[in-house]
N, CA, C and O atoms as CSV, one atom per row, in Angstrom:
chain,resi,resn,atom,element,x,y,z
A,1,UNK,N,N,72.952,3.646,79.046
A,1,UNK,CA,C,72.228,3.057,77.935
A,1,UNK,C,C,70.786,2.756,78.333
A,1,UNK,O,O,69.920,2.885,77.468
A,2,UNK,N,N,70.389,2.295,79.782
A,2,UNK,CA,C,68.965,2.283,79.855
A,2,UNK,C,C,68.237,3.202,80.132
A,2,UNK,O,O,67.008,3.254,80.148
A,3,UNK,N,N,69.094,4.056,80.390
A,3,UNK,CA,C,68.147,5.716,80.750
A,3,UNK,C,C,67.694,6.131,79.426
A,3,UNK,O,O,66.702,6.832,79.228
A,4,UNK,N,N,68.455,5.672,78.551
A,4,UNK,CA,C,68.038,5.947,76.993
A,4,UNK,C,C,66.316,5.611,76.534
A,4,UNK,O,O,65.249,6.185,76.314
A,5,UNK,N,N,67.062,4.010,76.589
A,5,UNK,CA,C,65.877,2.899,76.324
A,5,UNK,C,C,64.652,3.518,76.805
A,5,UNK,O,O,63.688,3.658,76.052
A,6,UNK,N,N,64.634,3.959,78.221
A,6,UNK,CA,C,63.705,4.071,79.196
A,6,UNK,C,C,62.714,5.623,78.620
A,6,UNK,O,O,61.533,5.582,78.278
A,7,UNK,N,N,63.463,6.701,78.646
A,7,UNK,CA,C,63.511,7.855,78.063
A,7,UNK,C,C,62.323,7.393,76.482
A,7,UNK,O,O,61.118,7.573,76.311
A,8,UNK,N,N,63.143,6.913,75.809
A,8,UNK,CA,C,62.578,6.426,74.257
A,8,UNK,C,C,61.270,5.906,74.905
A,8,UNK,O,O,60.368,6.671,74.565
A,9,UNK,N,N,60.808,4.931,75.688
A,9,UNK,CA,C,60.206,3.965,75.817
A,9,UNK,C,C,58.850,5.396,76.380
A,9,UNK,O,O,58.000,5.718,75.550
A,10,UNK,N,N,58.853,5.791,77.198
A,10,UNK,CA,C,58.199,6.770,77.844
A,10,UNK,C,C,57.978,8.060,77.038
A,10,UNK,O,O,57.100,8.888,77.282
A,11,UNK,N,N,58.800,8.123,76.140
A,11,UNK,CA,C,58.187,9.477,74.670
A,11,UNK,C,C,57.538,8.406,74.167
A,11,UNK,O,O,56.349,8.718,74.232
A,12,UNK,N,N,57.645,7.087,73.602
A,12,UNK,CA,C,56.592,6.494,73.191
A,12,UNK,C,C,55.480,6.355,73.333
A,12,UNK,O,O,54.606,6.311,72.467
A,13,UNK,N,N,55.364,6.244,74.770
A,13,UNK,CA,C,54.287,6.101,75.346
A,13,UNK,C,C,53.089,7.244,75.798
A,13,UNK,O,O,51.879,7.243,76.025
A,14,UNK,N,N,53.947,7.980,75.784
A,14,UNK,CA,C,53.375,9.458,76.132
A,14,UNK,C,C,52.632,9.444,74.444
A,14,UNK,O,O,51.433,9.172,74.371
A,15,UNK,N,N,53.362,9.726,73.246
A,15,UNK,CA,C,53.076,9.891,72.656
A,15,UNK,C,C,51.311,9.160,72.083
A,15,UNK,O,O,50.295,9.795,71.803
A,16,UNK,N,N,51.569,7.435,72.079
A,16,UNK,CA,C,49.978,6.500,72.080
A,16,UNK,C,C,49.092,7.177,72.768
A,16,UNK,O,O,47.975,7.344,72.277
A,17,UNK,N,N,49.370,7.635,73.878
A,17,UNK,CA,C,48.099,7.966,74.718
A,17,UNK,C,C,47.861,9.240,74.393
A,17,UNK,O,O,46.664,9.520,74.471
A,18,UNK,N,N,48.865,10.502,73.910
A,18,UNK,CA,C,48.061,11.762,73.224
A,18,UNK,C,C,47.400,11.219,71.958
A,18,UNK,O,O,46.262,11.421,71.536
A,19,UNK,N,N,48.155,10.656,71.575
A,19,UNK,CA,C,46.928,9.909,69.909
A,19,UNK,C,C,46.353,8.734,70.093
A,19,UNK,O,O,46.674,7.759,69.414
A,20,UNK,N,N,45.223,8.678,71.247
A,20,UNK,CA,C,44.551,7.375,71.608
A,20,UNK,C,C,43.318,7.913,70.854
A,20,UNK,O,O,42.608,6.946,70.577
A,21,UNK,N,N,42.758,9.103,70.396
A,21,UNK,CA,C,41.653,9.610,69.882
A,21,UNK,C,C,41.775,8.878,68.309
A,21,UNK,O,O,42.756,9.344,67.730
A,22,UNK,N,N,41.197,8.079,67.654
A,22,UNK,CA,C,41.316,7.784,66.727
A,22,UNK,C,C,40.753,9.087,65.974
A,22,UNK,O,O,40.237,10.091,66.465
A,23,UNK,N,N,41.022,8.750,64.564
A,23,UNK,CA,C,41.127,9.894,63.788
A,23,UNK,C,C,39.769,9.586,62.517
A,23,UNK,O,O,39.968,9.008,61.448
A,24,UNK,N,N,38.892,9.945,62.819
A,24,UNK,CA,C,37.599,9.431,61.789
A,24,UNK,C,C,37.320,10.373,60.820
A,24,UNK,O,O,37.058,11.574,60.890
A,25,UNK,N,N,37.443,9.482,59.765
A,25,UNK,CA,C,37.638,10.411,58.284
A,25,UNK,C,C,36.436,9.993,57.936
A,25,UNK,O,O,35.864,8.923,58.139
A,26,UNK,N,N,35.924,11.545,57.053
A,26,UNK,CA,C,34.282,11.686,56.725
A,26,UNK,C,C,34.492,12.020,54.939
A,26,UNK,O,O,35.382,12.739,54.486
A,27,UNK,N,N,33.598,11.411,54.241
A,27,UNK,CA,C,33.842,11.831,53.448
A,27,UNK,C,C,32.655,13.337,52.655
A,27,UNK,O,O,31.478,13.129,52.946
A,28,UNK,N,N,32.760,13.991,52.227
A,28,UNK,CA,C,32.261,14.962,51.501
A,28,UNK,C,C,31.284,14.779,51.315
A,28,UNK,O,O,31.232,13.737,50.662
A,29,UNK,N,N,29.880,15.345,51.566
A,29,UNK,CA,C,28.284,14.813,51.772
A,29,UNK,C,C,27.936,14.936,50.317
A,29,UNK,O,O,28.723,15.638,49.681
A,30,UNK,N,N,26.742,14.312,49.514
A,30,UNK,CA,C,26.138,14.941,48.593
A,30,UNK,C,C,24.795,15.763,49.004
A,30,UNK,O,O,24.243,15.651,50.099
A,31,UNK,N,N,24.484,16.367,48.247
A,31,UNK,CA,C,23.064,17.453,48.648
A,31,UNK,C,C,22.192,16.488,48.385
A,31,UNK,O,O,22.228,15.661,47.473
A,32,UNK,N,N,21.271,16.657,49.370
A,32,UNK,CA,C,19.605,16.399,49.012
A,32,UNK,C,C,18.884,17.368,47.833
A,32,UNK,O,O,18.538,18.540,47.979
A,33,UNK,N,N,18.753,16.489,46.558
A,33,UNK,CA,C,18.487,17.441,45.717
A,33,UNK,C,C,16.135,17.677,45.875
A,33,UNK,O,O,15.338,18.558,45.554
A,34,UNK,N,N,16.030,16.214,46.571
A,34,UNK,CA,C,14.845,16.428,46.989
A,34,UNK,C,C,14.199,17.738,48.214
A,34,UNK,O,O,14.794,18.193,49.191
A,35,UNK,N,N,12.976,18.034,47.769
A,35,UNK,CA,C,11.994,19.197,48.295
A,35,UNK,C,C,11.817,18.247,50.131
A,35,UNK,O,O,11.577,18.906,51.143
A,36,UNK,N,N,11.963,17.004,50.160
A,36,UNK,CA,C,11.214,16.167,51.011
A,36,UNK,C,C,12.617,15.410,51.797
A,36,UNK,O,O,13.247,14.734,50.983
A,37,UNK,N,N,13.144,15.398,53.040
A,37,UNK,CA,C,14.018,14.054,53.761
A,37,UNK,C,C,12.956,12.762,54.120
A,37,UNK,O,O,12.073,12.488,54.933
A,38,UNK,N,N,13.648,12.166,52.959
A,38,UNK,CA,C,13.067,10.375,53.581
A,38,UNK,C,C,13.932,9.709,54.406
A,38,UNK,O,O,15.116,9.376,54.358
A,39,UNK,N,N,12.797,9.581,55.368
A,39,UNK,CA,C,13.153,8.566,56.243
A,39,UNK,C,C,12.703,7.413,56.007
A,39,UNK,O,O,11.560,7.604,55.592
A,40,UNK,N,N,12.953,6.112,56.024
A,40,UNK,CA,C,12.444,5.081,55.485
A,40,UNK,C,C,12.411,3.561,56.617
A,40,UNK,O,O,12.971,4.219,57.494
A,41,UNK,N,N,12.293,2.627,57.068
A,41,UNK,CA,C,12.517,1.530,57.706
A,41,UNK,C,C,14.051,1.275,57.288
A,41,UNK,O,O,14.413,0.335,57.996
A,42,UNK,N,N,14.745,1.536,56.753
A,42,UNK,CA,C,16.166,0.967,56.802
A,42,UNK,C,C,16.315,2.044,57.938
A,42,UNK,O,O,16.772,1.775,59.049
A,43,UNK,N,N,15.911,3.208,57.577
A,43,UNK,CA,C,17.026,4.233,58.427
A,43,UNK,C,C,15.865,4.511,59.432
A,43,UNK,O,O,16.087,5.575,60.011
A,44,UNK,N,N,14.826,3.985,59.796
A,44,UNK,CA,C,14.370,3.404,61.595
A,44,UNK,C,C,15.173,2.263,62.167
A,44,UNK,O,O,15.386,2.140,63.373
A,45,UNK,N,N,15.520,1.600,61.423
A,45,UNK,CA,C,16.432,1.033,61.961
A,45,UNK,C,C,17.629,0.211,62.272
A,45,UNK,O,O,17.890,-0.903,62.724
A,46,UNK,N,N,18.429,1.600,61.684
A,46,UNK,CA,C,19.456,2.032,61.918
A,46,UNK,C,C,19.415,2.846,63.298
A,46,UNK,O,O,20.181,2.600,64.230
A,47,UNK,N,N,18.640,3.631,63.315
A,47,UNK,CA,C,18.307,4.277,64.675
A,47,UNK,C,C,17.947,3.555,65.450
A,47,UNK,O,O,18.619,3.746,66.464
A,48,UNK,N,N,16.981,2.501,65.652
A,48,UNK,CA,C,17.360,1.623,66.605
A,48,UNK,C,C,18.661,1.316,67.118
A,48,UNK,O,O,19.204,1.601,68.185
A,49,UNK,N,N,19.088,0.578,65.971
A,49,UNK,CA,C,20.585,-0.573,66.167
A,49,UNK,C,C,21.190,0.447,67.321
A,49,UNK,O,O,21.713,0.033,68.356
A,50,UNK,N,N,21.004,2.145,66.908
A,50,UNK,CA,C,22.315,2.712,67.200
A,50,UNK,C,C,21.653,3.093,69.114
A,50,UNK,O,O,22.427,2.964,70.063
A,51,UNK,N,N,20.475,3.449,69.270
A,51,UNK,CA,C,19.762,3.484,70.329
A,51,UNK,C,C,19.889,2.653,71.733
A,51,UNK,O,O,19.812,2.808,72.952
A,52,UNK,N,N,20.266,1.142,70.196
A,52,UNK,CA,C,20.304,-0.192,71.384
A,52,UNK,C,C,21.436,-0.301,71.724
A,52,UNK,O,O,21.841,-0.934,72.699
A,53,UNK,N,N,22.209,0.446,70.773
A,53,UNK,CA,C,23.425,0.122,71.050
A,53,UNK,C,C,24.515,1.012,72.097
A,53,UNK,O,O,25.740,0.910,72.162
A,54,UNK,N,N,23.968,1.544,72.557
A,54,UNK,CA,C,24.034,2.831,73.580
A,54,UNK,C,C,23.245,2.700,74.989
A,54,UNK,O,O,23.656,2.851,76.140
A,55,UNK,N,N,21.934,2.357,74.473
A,55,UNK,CA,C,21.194,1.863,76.274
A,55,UNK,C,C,21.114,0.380,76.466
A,55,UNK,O,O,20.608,-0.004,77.520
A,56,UNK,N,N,21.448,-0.321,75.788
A,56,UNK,CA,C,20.885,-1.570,76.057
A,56,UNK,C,C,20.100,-2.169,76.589
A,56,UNK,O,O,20.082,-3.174,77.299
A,57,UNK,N,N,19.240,-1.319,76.109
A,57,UNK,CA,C,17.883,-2.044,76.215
A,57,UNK,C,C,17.656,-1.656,77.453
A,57,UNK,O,O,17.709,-2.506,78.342
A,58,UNK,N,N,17.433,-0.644,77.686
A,58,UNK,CA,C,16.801,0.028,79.551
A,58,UNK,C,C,15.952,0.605,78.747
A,58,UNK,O,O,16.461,1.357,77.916
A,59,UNK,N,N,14.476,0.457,78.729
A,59,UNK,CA,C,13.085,1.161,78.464
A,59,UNK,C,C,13.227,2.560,79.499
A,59,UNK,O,O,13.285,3.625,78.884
A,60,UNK,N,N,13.275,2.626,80.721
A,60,UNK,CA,C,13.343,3.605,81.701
A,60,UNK,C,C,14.580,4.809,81.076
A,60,UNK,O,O,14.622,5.990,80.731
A,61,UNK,N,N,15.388,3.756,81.193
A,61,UNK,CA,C,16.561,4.895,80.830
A,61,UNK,C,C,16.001,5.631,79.301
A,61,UNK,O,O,15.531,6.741,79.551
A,62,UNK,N,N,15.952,5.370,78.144
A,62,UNK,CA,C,15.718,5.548,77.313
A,62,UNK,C,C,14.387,6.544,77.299
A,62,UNK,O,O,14.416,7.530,76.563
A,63,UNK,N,N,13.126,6.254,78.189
A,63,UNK,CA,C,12.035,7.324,78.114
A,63,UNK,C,C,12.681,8.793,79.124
A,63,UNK,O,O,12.095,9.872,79.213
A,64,UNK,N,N,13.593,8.550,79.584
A,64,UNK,CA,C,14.055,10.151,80.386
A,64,UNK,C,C,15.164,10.504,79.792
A,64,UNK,O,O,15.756,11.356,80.455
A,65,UNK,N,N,15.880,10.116,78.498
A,65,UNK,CA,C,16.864,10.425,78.015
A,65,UNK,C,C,16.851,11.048,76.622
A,65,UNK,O,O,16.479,10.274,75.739
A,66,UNK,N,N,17.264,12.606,76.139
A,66,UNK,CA,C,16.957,13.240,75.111
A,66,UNK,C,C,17.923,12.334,74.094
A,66,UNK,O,O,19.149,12.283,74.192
A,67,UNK,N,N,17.298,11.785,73.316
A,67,UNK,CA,C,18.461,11.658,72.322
A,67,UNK,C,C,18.150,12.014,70.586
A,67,UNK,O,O,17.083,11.927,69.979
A,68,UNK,N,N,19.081,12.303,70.243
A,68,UNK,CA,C,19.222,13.336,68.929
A,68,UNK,C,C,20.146,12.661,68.129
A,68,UNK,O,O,21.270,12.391,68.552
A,69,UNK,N,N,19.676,12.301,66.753
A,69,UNK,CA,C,20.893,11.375,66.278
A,69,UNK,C,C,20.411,12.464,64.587
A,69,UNK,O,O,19.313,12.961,64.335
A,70,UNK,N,N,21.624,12.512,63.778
A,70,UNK,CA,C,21.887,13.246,63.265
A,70,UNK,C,C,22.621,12.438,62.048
A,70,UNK,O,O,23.587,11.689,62.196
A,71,UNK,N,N,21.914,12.768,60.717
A,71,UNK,CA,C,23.108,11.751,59.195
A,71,UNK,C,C,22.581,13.069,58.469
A,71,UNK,O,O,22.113,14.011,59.110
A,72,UNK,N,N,22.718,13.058,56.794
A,72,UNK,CA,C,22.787,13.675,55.943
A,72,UNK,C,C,21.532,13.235,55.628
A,72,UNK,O,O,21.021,12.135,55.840
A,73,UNK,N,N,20.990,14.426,54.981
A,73,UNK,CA,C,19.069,14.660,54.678
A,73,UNK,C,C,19.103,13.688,53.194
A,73,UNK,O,O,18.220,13.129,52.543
A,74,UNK,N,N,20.226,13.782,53.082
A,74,UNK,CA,C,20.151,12.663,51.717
A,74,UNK,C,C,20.044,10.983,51.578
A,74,UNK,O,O,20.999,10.207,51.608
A,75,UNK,N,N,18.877,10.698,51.446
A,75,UNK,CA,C,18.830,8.980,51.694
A,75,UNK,C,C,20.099,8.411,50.837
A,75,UNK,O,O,20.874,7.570,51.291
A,76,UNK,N,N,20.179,8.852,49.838
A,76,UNK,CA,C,21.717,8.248,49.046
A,76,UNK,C,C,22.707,8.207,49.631
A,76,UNK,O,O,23.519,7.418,49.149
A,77,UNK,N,N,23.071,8.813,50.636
A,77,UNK,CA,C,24.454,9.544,51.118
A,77,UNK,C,C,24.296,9.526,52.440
A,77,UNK,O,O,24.525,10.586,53.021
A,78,UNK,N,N,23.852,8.291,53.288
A,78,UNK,CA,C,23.762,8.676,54.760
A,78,UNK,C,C,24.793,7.233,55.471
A,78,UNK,O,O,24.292,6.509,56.331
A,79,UNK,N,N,25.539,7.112,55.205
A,79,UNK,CA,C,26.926,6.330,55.593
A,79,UNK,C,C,27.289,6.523,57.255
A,79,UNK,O,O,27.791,5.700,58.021
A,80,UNK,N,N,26.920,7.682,57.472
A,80,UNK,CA,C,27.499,8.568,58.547
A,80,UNK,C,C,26.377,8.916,59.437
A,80,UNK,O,O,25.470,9.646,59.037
A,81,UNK,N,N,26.394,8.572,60.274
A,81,UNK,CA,C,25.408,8.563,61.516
A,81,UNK,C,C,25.923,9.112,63.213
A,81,UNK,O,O,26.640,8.392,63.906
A,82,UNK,N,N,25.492,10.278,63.619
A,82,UNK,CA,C,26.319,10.708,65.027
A,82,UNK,C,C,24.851,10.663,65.560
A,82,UNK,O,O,23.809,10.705,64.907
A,83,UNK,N,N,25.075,10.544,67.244
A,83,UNK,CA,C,24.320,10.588,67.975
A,83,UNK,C,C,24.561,11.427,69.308
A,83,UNK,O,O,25.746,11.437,69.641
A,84,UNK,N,N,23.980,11.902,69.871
A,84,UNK,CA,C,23.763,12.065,71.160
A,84,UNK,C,C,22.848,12.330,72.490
A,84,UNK,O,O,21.851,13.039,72.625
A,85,UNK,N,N,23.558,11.492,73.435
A,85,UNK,CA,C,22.874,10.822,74.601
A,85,UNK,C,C,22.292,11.606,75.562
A,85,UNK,O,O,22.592,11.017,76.601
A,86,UNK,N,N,21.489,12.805,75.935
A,86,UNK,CA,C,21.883,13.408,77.524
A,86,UNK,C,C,20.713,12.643,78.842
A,86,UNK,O,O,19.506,12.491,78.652
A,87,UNK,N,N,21.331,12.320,79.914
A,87,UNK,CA,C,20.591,11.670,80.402
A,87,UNK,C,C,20.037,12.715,81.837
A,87,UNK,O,O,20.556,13.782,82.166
A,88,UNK,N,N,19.093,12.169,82.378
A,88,UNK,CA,C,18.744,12.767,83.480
A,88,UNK,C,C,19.985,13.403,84.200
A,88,UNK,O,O,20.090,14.619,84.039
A,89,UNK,N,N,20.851,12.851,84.892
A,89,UNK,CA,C,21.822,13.352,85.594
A,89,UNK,C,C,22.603,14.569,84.865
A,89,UNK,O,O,23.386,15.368,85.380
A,90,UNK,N,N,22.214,14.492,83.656
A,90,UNK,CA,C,22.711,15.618,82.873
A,90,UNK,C,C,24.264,15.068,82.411
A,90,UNK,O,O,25.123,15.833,81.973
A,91,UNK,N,N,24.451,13.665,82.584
A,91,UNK,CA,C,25.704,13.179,81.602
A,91,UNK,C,C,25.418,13.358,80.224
A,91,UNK,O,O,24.251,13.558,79.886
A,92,UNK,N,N,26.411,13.309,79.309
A,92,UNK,CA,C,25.906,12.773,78.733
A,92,UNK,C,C,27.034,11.744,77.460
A,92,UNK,O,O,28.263,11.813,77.436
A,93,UNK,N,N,26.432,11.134,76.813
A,93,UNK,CA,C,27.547,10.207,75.450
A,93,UNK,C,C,27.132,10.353,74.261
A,93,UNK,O,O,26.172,10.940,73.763
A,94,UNK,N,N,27.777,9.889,73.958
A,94,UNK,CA,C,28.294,10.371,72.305
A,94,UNK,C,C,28.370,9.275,71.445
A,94,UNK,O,O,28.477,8.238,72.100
A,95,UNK,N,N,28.361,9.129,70.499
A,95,UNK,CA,C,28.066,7.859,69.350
A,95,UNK,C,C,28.496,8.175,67.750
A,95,UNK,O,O,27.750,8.919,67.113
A,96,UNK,N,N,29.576,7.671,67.159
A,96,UNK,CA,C,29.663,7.618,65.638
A,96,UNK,C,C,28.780,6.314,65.260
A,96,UNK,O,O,28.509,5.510,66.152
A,97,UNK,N,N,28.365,6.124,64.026
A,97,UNK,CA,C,28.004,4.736,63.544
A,97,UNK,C,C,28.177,5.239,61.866
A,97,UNK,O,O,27.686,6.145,61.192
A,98,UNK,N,N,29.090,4.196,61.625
A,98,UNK,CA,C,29.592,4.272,60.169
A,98,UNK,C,C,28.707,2.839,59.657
A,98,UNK,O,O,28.889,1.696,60.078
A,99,UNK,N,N,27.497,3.383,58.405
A,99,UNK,CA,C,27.294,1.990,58.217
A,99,UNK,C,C,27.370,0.964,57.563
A,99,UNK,O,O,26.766,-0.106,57.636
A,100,UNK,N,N,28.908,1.701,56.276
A,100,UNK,CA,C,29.393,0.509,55.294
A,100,UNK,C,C,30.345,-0.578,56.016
A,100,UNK,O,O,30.586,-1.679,55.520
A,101,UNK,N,N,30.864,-0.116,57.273
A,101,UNK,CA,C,31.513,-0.993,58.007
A,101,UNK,C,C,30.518,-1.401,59.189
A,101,UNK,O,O,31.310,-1.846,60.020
A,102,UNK,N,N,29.517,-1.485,59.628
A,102,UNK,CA,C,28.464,-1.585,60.455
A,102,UNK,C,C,29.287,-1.057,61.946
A,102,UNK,O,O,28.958,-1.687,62.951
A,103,UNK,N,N,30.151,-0.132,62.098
A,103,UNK,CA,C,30.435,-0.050,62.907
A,103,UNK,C,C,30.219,1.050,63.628
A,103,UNK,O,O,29.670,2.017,63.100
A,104,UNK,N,N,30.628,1.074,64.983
A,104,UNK,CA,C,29.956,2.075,66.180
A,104,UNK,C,C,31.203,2.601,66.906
A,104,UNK,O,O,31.904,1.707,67.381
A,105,UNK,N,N,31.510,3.509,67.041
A,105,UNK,CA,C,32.459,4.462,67.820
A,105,UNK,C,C,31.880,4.939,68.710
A,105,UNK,O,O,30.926,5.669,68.445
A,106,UNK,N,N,32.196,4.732,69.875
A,106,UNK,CA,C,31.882,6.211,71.312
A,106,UNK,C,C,33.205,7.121,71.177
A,106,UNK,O,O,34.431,7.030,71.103
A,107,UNK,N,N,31.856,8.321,71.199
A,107,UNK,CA,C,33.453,9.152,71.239
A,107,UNK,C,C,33.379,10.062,71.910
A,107,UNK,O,O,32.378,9.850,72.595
A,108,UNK,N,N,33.858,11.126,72.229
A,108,UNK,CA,C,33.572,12.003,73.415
A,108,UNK,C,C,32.806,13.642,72.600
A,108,UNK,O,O,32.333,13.665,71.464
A,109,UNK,N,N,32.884,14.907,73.596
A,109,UNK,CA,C,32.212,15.629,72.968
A,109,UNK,C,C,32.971,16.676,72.034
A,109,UNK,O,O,32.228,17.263,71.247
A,110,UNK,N,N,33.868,16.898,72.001
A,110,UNK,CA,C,35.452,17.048,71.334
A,110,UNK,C,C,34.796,16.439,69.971
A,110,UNK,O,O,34.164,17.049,69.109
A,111,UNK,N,N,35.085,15.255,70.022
A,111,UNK,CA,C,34.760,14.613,68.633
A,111,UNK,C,C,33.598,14.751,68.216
A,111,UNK,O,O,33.561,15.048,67.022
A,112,UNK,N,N,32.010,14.598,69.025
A,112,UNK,CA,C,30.663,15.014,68.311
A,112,UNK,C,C,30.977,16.191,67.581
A,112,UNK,O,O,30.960,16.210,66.351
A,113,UNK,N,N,31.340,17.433,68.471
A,113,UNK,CA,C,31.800,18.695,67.527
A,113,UNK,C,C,32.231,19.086,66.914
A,113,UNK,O,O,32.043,20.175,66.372
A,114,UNK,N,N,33.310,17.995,66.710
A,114,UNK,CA,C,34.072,18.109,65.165
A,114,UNK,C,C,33.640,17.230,63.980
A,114,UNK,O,O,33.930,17.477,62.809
A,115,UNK,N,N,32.911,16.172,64.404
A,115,UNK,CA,C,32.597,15.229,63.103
A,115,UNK,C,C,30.834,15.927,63.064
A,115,UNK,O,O,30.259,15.616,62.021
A,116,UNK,N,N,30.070,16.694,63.938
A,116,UNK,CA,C,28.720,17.015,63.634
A,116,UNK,C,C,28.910,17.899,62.411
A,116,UNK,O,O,28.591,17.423,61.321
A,117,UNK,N,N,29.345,19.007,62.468
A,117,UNK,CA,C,29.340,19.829,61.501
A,117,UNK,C,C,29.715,19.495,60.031
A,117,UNK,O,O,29.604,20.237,59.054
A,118,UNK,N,N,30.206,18.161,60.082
A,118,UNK,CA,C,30.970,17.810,58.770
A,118,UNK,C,C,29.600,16.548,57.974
A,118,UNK,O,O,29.402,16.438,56.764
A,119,UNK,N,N,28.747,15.646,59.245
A,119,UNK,CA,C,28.010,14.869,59.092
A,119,UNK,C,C,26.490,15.768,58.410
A,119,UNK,O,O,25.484,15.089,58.202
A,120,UNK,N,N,26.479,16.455,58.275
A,120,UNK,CA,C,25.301,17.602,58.566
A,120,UNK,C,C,25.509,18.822,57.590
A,120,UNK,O,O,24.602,19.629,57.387
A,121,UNK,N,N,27.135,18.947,56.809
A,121,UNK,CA,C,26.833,19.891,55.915
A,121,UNK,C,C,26.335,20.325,54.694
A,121,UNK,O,O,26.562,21.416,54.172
A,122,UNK,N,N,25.470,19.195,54.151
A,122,UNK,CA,C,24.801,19.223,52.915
A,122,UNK,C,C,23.353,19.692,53.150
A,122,UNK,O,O,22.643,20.225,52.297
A,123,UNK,N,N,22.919,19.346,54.776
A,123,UNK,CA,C,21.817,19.786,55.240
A,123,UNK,C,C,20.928,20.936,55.239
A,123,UNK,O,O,21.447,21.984,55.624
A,124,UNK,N,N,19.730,20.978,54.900
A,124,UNK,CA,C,18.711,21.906,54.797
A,124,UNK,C,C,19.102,23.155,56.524
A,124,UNK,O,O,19.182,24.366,56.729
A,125,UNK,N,N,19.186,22.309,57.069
A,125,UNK,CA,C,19.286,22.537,58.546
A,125,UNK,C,C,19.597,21.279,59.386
A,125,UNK,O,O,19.097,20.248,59.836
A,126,UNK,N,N,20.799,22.047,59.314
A,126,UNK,CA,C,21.712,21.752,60.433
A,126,UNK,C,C,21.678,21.392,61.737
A,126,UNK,O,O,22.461,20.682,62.366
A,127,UNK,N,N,20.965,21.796,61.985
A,127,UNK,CA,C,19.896,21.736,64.096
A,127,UNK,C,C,19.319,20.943,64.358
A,127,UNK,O,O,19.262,20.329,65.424
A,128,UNK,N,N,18.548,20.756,63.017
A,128,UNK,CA,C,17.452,19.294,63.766
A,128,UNK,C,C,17.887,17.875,63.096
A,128,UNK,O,O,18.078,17.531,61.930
A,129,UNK,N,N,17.966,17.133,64.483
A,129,UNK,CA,C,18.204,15.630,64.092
A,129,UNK,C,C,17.453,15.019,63.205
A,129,UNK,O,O,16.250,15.199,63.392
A,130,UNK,N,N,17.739,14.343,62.284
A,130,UNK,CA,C,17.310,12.908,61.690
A,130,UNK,C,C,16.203,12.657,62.094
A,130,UNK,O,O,15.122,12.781,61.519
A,131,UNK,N,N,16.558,12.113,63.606
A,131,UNK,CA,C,15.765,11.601,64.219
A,131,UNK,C,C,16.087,11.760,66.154
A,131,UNK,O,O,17.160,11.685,66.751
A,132,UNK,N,N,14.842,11.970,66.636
A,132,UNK,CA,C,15.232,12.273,68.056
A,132,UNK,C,C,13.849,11.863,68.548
A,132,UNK,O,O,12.701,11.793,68.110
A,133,UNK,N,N,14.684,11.569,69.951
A,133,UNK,CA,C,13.264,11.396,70.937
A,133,UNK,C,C,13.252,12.124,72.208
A,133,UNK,O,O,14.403,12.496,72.435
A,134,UNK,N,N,12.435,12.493,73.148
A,134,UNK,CA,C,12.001,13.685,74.278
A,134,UNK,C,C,12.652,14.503,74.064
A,134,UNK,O,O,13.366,14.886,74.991
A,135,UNK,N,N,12.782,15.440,72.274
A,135,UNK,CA,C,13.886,16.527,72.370
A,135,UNK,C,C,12.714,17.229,71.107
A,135,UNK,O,O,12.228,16.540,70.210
A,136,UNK,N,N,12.498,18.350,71.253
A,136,UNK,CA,C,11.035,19.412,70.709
A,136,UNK,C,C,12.140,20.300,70.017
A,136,UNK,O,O,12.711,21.029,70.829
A,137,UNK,N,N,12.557,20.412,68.792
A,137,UNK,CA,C,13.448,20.987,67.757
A,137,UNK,C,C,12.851,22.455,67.425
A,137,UNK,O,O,13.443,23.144,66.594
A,138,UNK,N,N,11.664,22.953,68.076
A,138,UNK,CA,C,10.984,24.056,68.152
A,138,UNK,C,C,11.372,25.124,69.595
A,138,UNK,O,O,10.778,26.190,69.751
């Protein structure tokens, strides 16, 4: 009977840790029906928040680090915010920020690649971030 328990207890467990990836649901972008993407002081900073919220506040780190953060060209419709980090050493991290729940996910690069393409498909173009810094989109 406890080889059972034990057995059960350990498919359980096995199981949490293959589904430790939470599962982030996006919803369906609207188009930018504008000629022009506004960027505006809400969504500078938002890019902050999400900046700070990733280096904390290392000036150094932050001037040698490409980062590229990426929402929908539509100021109506930008809920959905991904980022990413690469740093000198050539690490690099990853960032959701959902901002009707003000919240922030790290997630790995698995997940940038599956939630980028979905954050980004109403987009004029697809390639260039939102917003980025030491990263030349040319």
């Amino acid at each position: 009977m406890n080889l059972k328990k034990t057995i059960i207890n350990l498919i359980g467990l096995l199981f949490s840790i293959t589904s430790s990836h939470a599962e982030i649901s996006i919803n369906k972008c609207k188009t930018n029906r504008s000629e022009y993407v506004i960027f505006d002081e809400k969504d500078a900073q938002i890019a902050e928040n999400i900046i700070e919220y990733q280096l904390h506040n290392q000036p150094d780190l932050r001037e040698n680090s490409i980062i590229k953060i990426f929402a929908n060209e539509n100021n109506n419709d930008r809920n959905y915010w991904i980022a990413s980090f690469e740093f000198e050493d050539q690490d690099n991290k990853f960032l959701f920020y959902q901002v009707d729940q003000n919240k922030f996910t790290e997630i790995d690069q698995t997940q940038f690649q599956i939630l980028l393409p979905k954050i980004v498909e109403c987009n004029n173009n697809k390639l260039v971030p939102i917003y980025s810094e030491n990263f030349d989109a040319d």
